[in-house]
N, C-alpha and C positions, 0 to 999 in steps of 0.2 A: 883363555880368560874365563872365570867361572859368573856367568849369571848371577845376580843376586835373587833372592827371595824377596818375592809381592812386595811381602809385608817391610826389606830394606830398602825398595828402591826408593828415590827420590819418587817427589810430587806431580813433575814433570812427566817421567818416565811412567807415575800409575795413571797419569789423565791421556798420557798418550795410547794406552792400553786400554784405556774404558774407552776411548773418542769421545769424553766430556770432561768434568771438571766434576772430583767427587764432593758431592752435598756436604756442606760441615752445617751442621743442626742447631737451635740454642735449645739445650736441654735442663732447665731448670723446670722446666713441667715435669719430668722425668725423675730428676733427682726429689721434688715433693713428694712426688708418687709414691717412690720407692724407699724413702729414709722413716726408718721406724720399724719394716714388713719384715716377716718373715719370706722370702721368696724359693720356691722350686724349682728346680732345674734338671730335665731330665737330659740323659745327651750331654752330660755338662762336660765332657772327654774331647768331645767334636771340635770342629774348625768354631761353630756359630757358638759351639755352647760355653765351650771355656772364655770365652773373648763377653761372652754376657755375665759369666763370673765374675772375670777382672772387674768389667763394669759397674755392677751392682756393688762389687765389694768399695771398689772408687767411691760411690754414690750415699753410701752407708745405710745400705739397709741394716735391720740390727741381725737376723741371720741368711744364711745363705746353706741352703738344704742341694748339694750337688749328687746329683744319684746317676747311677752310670751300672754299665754290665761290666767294664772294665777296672779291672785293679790297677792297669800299668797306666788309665787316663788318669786313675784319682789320685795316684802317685804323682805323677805329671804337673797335672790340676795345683796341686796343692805346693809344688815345687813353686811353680809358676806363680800365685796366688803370694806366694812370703808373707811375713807379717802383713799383719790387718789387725783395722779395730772391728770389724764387723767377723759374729761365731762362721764358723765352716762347719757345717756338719757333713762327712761324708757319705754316700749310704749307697754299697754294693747290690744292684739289684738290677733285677732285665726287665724293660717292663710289658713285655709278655707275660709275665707271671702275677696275676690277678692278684692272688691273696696275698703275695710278700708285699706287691706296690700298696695294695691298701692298706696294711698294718703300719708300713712305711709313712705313708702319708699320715694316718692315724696318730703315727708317734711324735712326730715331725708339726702337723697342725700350721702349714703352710698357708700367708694369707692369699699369694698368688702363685700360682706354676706357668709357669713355660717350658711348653714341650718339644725338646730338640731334637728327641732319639727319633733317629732315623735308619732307613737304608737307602740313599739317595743315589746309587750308580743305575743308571736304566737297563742298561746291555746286565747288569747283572741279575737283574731285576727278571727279564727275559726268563734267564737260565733259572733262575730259581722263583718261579712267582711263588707258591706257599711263603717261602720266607719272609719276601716283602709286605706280602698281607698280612701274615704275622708280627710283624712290628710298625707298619704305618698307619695300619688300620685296628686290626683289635688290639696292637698297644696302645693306640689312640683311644678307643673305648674301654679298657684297661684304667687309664689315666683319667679320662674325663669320671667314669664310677665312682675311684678312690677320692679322688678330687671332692665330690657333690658331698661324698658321705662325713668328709671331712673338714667340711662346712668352708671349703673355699672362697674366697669372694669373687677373685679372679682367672679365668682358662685362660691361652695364649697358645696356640696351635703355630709350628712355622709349618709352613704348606710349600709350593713350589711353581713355578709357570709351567713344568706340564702336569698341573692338572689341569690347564686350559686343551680341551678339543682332546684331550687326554689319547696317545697310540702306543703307551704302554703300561704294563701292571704296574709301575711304580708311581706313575702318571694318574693313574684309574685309581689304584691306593688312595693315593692325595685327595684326588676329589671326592670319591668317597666319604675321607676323613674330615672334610669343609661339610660336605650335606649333613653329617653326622653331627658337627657341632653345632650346625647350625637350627636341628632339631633339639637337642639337647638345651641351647639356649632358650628358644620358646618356650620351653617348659618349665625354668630350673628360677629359681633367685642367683646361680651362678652367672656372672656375668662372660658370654664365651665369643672368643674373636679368634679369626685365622690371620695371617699376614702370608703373604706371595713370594717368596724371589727368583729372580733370575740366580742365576750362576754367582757363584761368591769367589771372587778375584781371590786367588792365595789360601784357598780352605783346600783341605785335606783330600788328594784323589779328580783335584781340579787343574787346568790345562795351565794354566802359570808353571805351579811347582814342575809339573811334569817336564815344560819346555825347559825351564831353568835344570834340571836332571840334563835331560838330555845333551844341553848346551855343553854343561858342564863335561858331560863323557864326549863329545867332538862331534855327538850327533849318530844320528841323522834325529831331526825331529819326525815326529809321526804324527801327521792329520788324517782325521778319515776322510773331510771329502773338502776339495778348494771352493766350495760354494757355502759351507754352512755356517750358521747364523746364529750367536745368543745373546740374550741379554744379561750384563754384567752388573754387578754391584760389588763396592769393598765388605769386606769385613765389621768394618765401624759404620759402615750406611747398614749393612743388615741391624745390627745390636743397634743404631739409634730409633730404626724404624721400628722394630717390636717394642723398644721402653717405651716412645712416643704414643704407640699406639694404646698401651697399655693405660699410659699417662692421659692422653687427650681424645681416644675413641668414644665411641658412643657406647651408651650403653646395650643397643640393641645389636643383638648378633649380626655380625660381618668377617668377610672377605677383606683387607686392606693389601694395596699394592701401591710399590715407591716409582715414582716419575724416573724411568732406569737411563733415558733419554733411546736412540736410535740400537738396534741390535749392531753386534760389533762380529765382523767375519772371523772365524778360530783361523783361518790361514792369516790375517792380519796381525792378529795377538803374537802370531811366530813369528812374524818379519821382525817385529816391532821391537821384542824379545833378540830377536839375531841383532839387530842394529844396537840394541842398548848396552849388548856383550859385548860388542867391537869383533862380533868374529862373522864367517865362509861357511854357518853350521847348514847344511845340506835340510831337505826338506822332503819328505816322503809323504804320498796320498795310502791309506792304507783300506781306503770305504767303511761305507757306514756298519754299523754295529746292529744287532738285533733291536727294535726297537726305539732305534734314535732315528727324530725326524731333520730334515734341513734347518728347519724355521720353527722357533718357539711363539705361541703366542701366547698374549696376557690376559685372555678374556675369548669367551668365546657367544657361537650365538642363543646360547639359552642362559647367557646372564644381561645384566644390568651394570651400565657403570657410571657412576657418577664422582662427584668434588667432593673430597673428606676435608674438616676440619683444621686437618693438620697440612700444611702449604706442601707441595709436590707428591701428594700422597691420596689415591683416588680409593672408591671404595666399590667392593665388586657385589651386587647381590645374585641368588638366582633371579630368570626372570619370571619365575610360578612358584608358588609356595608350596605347589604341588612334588619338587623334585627334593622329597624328605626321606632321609633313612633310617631306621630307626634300629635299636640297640637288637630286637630279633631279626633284623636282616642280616646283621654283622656277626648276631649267635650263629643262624642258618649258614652263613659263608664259614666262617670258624670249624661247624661240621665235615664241610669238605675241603678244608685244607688239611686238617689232620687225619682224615681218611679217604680220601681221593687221590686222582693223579695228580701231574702238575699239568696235561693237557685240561684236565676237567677245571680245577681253579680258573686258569687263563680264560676259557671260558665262560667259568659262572661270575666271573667278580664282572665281566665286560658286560654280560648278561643283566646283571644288578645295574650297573648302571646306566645301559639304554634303555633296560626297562622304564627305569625313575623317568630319564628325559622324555623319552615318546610319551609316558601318562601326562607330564605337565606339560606338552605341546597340544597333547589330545585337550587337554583342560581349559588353555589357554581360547584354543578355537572356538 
C-alpha cells in the first residue's frame, strides 16, 4: 500500500506526526498587509516559497515578483499558481549574482521581499561549505543590497533552528545571515526581520516524503540514529508565520520563532508513517551524517527570548548588541570562498562567528 503525501494525509494522521495539533491562524492582519503590494520572492520553486506564492496570490496582493535560479521551478510555480487576479511576474535569476539581483529588484520595485533561496541540507552543507556560504549568506547580503537600493519597505529573511548553538556551516551560514540583518536593520529605514523554523513537515528533501518513498518501494526506511530529535512545523504554519510576522511584527529588527510545541523523535515519524500505510515496512539505523546534531535548539545562550505580539510566537534577540556583522565581514568571507579551500572556509566562517560571540560576552562582562 503506498503512503500518502504530508500534504494528502488526513488531519489526524499530520497531528499524529507533529505530536500536536497544527496552529490554524486568523490571518486577516495578513491579508491587509499584503493586498495592494508588490511582493518578492526569492526561493519561490522551494517547498516554503511556492506555498507563499499560492498564498499571497490567494491574498491579493496586486503583484507577485517570483524569482528563482530554476526554470523547471518557475515552470512548475506558474502551473501550479493557474489563473489569478494578482500579475506573476517570473524572474530567472540566482541570487548570488549581485548585479542581475539588483537590476532585478530595480525593475521589479518590490514593496516587500521574502527571502527563501536557500541551501538547507546540513550533511550537504559539510561537503560543500563555499557553496552554502554562497547562497545563505552572501546571497543574503546580495538580497538585503538590492532590496535598500530599491527602496523596499520591507526584508523577511526565513532563517532556521540550526542557527541556534549553530555545529554546522549551514547552521553558521544562518546565523550569520540574522546578525547580518540585524545590523543592516539598525541602520537602514528598511524594516528587517528573520523568522526561525524547525523542520517543514512535507517540504522538498524532508523525512515525510522520503519515508512515504520508501514505504512505497516495500522499504526499508532509513534513520540515522533511534534517538534523534526535531522540531516540526506544517507547510501552512511556516507561510502563516512569515505573513504574520510581516503583518504584526515590530518594527525593530528581530529574530521571530513559532511555539513548535515538544521536539518530535525521526524514529517516531517512521512508525507513525508505517502504521498510517497499514504495512511490515522494515526500519534501518544508518548513523548520523556530517554535521547533524541529535537535538535542535531554538535559542541559545548568547540570545534573549521573549513574548512577541503575535499569540504562540516568541521573539529571539541577541543578548549584546555587540554580536554585529557587517557587509565587509561577508565581503572578507566572500574572498575566501572563491579563492580558498573548502578546509579554510569551514574554518573562517566558524572563526567569524566566535569571534563576534566572545567580543559581546567580553562586552557584556
Amino acid at each position: 500500500m503506498q503512503a500518502p503525501a504530508p500534504a494528502e494525509m488526513h488531519p489526524d494522521v499530520v497531528a499524529r506526526l507533529l505530536g500536536r495539533e497544527p496552529r490554524v491562524r486568523d490571518m486577516r492582519a495578513a491579508r491587509d498587509f499584503v493586498r495592494g503590494k508588490t511582493v518578492l520572492v526569492t526561493g519561490a520553486g522551494g517547498s516554503i516559497g511556492s506555498e507563499l506564492c499560492r498564498e499571497l496570490a490567494a491574498m491579493g496582493c496586486r503583484r507577485l515578483i517570483a524569482l528563482d535560479h530554476s526554470d523547471h521551478a518557475l515552470i512548475d510555480l506558474h502551473e501550479a499558481l493557474g489563473e489569478t487576479r494578482t500579475q506573476i511576474v517570473d524572474v530567472l535569476c540566482d541570487v548570488r549574482d549581485a548585479q542581475r539581483l539588483a537590476a532585478a529588484f530595480e525593475r521589479t520595485r518590490p514593496d516587500v521581499v521574502i527571502h527563501a533561496a536557500a541551501l538547507k541540507h546540513v550533511h550537504m552543507g559539510e561537503r560543500h561549505p563555499g557553496e552554502s556560504v554562497l547562497t545563505n549568506l552572501i546571497g543574503v547580503r546580495n538580497a538585503v543590497e538590492a532590496a535598500a537600493k530599491a527602496g523596499v519597505g520591507h526584508f523577511l529573511l526565513i532563517s532556521s533552528d540550526k542557527a541556534a548553538a549553530p555545529g554546522s556551516v549551514m547552521g553558521a551560514s544562518k546565523r550569520l545571515a540574522e546578525l547580518y540583518l540585524r545590523t543592516v536593520g539598525a541602520g537602514s529605514d528598511m524594516r528587517a526581520l528573520s523568522v526561525r523554523f524547525g523542520n517543514v513537515l512535507g517540504s522538498k528533501g524532508s523525512v515525510a516524503p522520503l519515508f512515504a518513498r520508501q514505504i512505497a518501494a516495500g522499504g526499508p526506511i532509513t534513520v540515522t540514529h533511534p534517538d534523534m530529535r526535531r522540531y516540526f512545523m506544517t507547510v501552512q504554519e511556516a507561510v502563516q508565520l512569515i505573513l504574520l510576522v510581516l503583518a504584526k511584527g515590530e518594527a525593530e529588527s528581530a529574530t521571530y520563532l513559532l511555539d513548535m510545541g515538544e521536539p518530535v523523535r525521526i524514529m517516531d515519524i517512521a512508525r507513525r508513517m508505517i502504521e498510517a500505510a497499514g504495512t511490515m515496512t522494515p526500519v534501518i539505523v544508518t548513523g548520523l551524517r556530517e554535521g547533524e546534531k541529535l537535538d535542535e535548539e531554538l535559542f541559545d545562550d548568547f540570545e534573549d527570548v521573549e513574548p512577541a505580539a503575535i499569540d504562540g510566537v516568541s521573539r529571539i534577540r541577541p543578548a549584546s548588541v555587540d554580536y554585529a556583522i557587517t557587509a565587509a565581514d561577508i565581503g572578507e568571507l566572500e574572498r575566501v570562498v572563491r579563492t580558498q579551500s573548502d578546509d579554510i572556509v569551514r574554518h573562517r566562517i566558524f572563526a567569524l562567528l566566535d569571534g563576534r560571540l566572545a567580543q559581546g560576552v567580553s562586552d557584556v562582562g
